[in-house]
C-alpha positions as CSV (number, residue, x, y, z in Angstrom):
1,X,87.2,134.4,89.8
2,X,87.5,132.7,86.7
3,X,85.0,130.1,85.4
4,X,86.3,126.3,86.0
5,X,84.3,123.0,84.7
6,X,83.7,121.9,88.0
7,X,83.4,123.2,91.9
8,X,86.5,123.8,93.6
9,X,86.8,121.4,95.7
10,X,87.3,122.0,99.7
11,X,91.4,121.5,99.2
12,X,91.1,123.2,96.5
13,X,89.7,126.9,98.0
14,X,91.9,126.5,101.1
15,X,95.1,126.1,98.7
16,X,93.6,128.9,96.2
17,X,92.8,130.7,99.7
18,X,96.6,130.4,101.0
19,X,98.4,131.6,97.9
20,X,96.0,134.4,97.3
21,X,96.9,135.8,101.0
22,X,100.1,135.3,101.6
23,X,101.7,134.0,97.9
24,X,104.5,131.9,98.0
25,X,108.2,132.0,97.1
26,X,110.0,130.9,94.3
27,X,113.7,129.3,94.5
28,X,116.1,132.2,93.3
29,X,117.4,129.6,90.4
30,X,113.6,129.6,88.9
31,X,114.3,131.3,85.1
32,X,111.5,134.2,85.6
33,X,111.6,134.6,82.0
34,X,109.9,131.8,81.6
35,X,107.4,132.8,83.9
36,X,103.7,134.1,82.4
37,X,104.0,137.8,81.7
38,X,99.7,137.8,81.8
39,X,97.4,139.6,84.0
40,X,97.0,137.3,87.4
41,X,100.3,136.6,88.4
42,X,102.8,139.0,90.4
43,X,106.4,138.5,90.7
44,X,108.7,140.7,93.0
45,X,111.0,142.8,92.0
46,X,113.7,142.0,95.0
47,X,114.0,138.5,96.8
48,X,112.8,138.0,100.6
49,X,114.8,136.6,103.1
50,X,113.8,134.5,105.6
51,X,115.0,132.0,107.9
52,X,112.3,130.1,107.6
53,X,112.9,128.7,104.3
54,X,115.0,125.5,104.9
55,X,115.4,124.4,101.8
56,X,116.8,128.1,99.9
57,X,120.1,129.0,98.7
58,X,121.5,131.5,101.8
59,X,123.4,135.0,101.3
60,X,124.3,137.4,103.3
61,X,121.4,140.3,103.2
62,X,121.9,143.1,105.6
63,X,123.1,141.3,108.6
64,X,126.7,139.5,109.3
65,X,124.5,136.2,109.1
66,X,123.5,134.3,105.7
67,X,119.6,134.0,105.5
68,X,117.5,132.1,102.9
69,X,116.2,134.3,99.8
70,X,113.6,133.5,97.1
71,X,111.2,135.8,94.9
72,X,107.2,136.0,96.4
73,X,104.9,135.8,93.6
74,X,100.6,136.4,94.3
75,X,98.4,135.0,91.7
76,X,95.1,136.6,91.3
77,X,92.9,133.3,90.9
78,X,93.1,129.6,90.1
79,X,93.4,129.7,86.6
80,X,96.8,132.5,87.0
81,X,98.1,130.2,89.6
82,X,97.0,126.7,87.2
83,X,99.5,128.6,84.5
84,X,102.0,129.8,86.4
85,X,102.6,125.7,87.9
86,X,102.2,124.7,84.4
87,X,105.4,126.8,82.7
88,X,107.0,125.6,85.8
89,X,107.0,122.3,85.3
């Protein structure tokens, strides 16, 4: 993990903790050229759908039934994930 100025905080390591496991899913409008092409940070290559997302654009994937799509990314550590929010924003 990459050196910080300060302790993680408790928050902190549980969030760093989540997106490192199980990553989390961009909206399939997010520009991914924008995106940080660095080491730390891991964009798929083909959306996931899931019903779960409630808030996603929905197309038809494999079934008869429109599901809700987006692109997982990972992020290695803090400092990957602290860059990747920051060109998002």
């Amino acid at each position: 993990m990459a050196a910080h100025e300060h302790p993680l905080t408790d928050l902190e390591q549980r969030l760093l903790a989540i997106a490192h496991e199980r990553g989390f899913i961009l909206p399939p409008e997010t520009d991914l050229s924008r995106l940080p092409a660095e080491a730390g940070s891991r964009i798929a290559d083909a959306p996931k759908h899931s019903d779960g997302m409630r808030h996603f654009p929905k197309k038809v994937n494999k079934g008869e039934r429109p599901s809700t799509y987006g692109y997982p990314i990972t992020c290695a550590d803090l400092t990957a994930f602290g860059r990747l929010l920051a060109s998002l924003t």
